[in-house]
Structure formats: C-alpha cells, structure tokens
C-alpha positions in Angstrom: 88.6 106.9 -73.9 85.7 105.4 -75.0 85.9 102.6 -78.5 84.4 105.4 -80.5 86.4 107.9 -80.4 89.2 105.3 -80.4 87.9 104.2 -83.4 87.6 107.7 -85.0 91.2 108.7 -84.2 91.9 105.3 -86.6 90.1 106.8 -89.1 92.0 110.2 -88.9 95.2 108.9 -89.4 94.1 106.8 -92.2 92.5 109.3 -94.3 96.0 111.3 -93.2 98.0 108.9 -94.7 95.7 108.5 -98.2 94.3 105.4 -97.0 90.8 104.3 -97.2 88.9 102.3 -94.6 88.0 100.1 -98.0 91.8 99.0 -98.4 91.4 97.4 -95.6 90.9 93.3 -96.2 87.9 91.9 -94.5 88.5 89.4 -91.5 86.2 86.7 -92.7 89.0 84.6 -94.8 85.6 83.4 -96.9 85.3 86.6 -98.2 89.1 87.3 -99.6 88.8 87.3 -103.2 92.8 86.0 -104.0 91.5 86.1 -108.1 92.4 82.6 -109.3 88.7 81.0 -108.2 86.5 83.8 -110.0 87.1 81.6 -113.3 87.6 85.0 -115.0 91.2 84.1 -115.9 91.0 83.4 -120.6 93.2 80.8 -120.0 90.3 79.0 -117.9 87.8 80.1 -119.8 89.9 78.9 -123.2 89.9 75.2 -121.5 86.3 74.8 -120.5 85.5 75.9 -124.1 88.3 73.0 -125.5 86.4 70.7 -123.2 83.1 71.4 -124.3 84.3 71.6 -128.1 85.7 68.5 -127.5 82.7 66.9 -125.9 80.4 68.3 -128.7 82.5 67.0 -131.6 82.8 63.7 -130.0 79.3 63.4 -129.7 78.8 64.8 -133.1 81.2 62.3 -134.3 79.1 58.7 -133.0 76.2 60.1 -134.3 77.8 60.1 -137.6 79.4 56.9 -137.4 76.3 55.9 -136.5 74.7 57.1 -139.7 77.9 55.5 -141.8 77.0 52.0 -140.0 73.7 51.6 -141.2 75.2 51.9 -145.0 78.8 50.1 -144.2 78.6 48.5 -141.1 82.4 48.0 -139.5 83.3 43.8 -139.1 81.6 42.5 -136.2 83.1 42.6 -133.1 83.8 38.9 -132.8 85.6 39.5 -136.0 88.3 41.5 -134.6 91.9 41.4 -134.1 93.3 40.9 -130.7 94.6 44.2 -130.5 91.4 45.9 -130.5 90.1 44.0 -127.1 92.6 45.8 -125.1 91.3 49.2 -126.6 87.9 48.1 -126.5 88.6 47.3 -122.4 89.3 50.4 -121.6 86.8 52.3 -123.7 83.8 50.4 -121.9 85.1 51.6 -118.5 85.7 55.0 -120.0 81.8 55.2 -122.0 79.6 53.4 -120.1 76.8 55.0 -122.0 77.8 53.9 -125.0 76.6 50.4 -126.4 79.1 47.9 -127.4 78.4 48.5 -130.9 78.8 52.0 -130.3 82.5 51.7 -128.7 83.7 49.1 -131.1 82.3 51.4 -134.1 84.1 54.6 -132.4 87.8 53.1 -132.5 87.3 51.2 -135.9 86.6 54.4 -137.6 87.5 57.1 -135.4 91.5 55.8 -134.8 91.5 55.2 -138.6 93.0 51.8 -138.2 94.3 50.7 -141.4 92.2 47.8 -141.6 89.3 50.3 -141.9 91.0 53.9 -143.0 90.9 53.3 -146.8 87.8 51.1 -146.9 86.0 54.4 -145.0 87.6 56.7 -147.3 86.4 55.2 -150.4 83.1 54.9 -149.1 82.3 58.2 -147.8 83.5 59.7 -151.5 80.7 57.2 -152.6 78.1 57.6 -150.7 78.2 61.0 -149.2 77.9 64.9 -150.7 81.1 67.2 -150.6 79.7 69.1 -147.6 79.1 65.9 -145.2 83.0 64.9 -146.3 84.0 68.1 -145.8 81.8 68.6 -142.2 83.1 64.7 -141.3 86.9 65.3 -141.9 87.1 68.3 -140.1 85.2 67.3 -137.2 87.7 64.6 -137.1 90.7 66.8 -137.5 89.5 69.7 -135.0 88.7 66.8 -132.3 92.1 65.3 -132.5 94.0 68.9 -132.5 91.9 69.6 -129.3 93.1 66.1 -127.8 97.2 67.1 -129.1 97.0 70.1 -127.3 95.4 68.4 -124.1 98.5 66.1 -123.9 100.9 69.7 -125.2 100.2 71.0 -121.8 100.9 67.8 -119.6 97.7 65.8 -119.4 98.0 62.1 -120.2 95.8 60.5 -123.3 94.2 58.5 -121.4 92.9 60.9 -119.0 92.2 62.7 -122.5 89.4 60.4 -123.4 88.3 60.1 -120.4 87.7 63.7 -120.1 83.2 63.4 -119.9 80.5 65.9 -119.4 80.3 65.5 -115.7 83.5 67.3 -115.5 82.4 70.7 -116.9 80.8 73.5 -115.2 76.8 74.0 -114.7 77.0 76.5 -117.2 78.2 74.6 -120.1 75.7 71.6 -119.7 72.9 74.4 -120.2 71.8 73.4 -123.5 73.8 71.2 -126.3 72.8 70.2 -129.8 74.3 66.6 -129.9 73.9 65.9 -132.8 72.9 68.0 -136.5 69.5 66.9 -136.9 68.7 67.5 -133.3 67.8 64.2 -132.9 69.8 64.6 -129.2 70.5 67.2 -127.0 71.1 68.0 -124.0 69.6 69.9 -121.0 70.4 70.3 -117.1 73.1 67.3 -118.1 70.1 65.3 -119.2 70.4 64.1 -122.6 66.9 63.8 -124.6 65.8 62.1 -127.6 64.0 63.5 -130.6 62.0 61.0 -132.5 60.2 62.2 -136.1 60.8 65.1 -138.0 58.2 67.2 -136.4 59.7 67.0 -132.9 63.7 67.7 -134.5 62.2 70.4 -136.1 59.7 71.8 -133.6 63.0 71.7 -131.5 65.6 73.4 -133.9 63.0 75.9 -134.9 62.6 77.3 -131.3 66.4 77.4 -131.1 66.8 79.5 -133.9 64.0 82.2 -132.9 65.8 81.9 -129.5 69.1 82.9 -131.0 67.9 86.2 -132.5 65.6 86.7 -129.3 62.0 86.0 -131.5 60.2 84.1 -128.5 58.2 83.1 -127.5 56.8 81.5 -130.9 53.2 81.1 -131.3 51.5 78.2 -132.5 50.8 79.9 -135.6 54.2 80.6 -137.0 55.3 76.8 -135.6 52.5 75.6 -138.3 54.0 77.7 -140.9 57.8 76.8 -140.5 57.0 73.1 -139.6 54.0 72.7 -142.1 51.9 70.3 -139.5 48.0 71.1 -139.2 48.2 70.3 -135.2 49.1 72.0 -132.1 52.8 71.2 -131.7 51.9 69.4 -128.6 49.7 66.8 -130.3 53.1 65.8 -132.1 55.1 65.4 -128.2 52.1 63.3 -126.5 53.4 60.1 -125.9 50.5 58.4 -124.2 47.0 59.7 -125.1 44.9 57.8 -122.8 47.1 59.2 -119.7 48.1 62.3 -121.1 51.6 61.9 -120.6 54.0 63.6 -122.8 57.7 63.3 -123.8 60.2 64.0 -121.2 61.7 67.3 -122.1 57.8 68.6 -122.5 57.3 71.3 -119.1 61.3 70.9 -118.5 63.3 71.8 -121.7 59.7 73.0 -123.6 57.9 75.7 -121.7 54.6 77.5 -122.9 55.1 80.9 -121.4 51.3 81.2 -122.2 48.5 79.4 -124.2 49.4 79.0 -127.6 53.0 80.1 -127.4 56.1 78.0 -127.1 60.2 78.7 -126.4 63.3 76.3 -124.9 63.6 76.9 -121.3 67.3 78.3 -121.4 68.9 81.9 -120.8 67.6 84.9 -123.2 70.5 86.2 -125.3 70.5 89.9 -125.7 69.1 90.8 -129.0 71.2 92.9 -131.4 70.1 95.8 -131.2 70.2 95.9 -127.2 
C-alpha cells in the first residue's frame, strides 16, 4: 500500500469521526500557541498600562518638582538628616539618570516628609493656580495608589521603584509626553529635549493633528498655530555653518514631502473610519 493512499484512508476515518485534519496540533513545538505568551490576556494588558502610568506620572512628577525648586528650593543636601542618606543610597542605584539634585528633591517632596510636607503645602496654595494644585495632588495620589496596588499583588516596594522604562514592552516606549509643556519626550526609548517655545509647540502641535489623523501639517498652518514667520526648520537647526539639526529632526520629525511635517509614530484611525 503505497503512503498515499495510507494517508487518505487517515483522512476517511477522520472526517468519519467529525474530525478535521486542522484539529490536529502541529509537530513544530515553536508553533503551539498554549495562549498565556500572546499578551492578549486584560490582566497583562492592565499591568503594562499601571507600569506605563506609573512611569509617566513619575516622570511628570520631577518635572514639576523641578519647576517648585526654582521658586522654593528643598534644604541642601548637605543639610540633611541622616535618615535621608540611606534613602538617598538606594535611590542613586535605582535612577542613575537622575542628578543628585534631582534624587534628593524627589524624596524631600515626593515622600512628604514632615520636615517638608507643610512647608510645600503652604507654598503651592501661594504660589500656584487651583488647576496646577489640583493636577499636582492628584498626580501624587494616582502614582502612590498605582505603587499600593503593585505591593497588593505581592511585589516588594523596592522592586516598586525600581520598576524603569527598560522593563516595558517596544510598544509602550513608542512615543511619551514627559512632561506638560513638552519640553521632554520620548521616542524609540530615547528621551529628547525641547528647548524654546517654538520647538515645544512645533512638537505638541503635530501631536494633536496626529490624534485626529490631520497630517501631515504643512508649513502653512504650522505658521498660523505657532505664529513664527520661518520654516519650522529654521527654529530646529542647531548648527548653521554645518547644517546640523537637533536630534529628534529625520528620527521623531519626518517631512513626508517638501513643506509638510508630522511625528514619525503609528497613524490612529480617524473617527469616522
């Protein structure tokens, strides 16, 4: 008996019994699908989203610190009591981007030492509108539920904080806004910097037209919303003489063609699609 006909007797008694050739599991182990690694589960999806909400209100959180300092700068570091150097230890292992100034302002304010709690408090009443309060005490809240919840199901607080970008999937390091004024985001996992209001601007502006699927933007209605008199370029060229322009220029910023402009990240469908 030949392997065909072997073969098509299988068949026979399979499509007998109900059975389809495509029940059948495939012999290459690599090709079992067992579920768990398609990432498809909510409850992965619902940590990688606590990750990255935890990330981007952490990031959101220095940046306003960083803003508070330069009105009420927190006691110098030499200034502090012991009890902060063991903290402090473990935070520079844990930030390494971070400057020292950057750490020590982080647990000052964001621990809400006493030392510092009501001395902030009354401060940001002073100095601040409503909304920022509002925005700053909520970011604060939401960031520490996010880190309860983290230890709820078993993970230790240290681990917590040392939870970084690195560990979250290609997907989510896309494109971040790192802080409000878009002074910082990030791109690929590179972080870039936004100096001036043109280049914050030119930056949030092609975001928004990105959201409701408006791009690319032309150079025209970049004049209009950003009220410069130049090509948006002029405003991103670092170094005239060698024509060398800032880093997220021909990586983040694409021109699609000349005299048009968008952010090199995924097209969301538009509303009506």
């Amino acid at each position: 008996m030949s392997d065909d006909t072997k073969t098509n007797g299988i068949k026979d008694l399979l499509v007998t019994a109900g059975i389809s050739s495509a029940d059948k599991p495939k012999d290459d182990a690599l090709e079992i699908n067992i579920g768990y690694y398609s990432h498809d589960l909510k409850i992965d999806t619902e940590v990688e989203d606590l990750m990255h909400e935890l990330l981007t209100l952490r990031s959101f959180l220095m940046s306003m610190h960083e803003f508070m300092n330069e009105k009420m700068p927190v006691p110098k570091i030499t200034e502090q009591p012991k009890k902060f150097w063991a903290l402090m230890s473990e935070f520079k292992k844990d930030y390494p981007s971070y400057t020292e100034e950057q750490k020590h302002d982080y647990w000052c304010r964001h621990q809400q030492f006493p030392e510092y709690a009501e001395r902030d408090e009354k401060f940001i009443k002073k100095a601040f509108p409503i909304e920022w309060q509002l925005k700053y005490y909520r970011r604060k809240a939401r960031l520490q539920e996010i880190q309860n919840k983290f230890v709820e199901w078993g993970l230790d607080g240290e681990n917590v904080l040392k939870i970084s970008w690195k560990d979250l999937p290609a997907h989510k390091l896309e494109f971040n806004i790192l802080d409000d004024d878009y002074s910082k985001v990030m791109f690929q996992s590179e972080t870039y910097q936004f100096e001036g209001a043109v280049q914050r601007n030119f930056i949030r502006h092609l975001n928004d037209m990105h959201k409701i699927g408006k791009i690319p933007v032309s150079t025209a209605n970049l004049r209009d919303a950003l009220n410069i008199d130049y090509s948006p370029s002029t405003y991103f060229l670092i170094d005239k003489e060698n024509a060398i322009y800032h880093p997220a220029w021909g990586t983040l910023i694409l021109q699609p063609k000349q005299g048009y402009y968008q952010l090199n990240i995924k097209v969301q469908p538009t509303p009506n699609s």
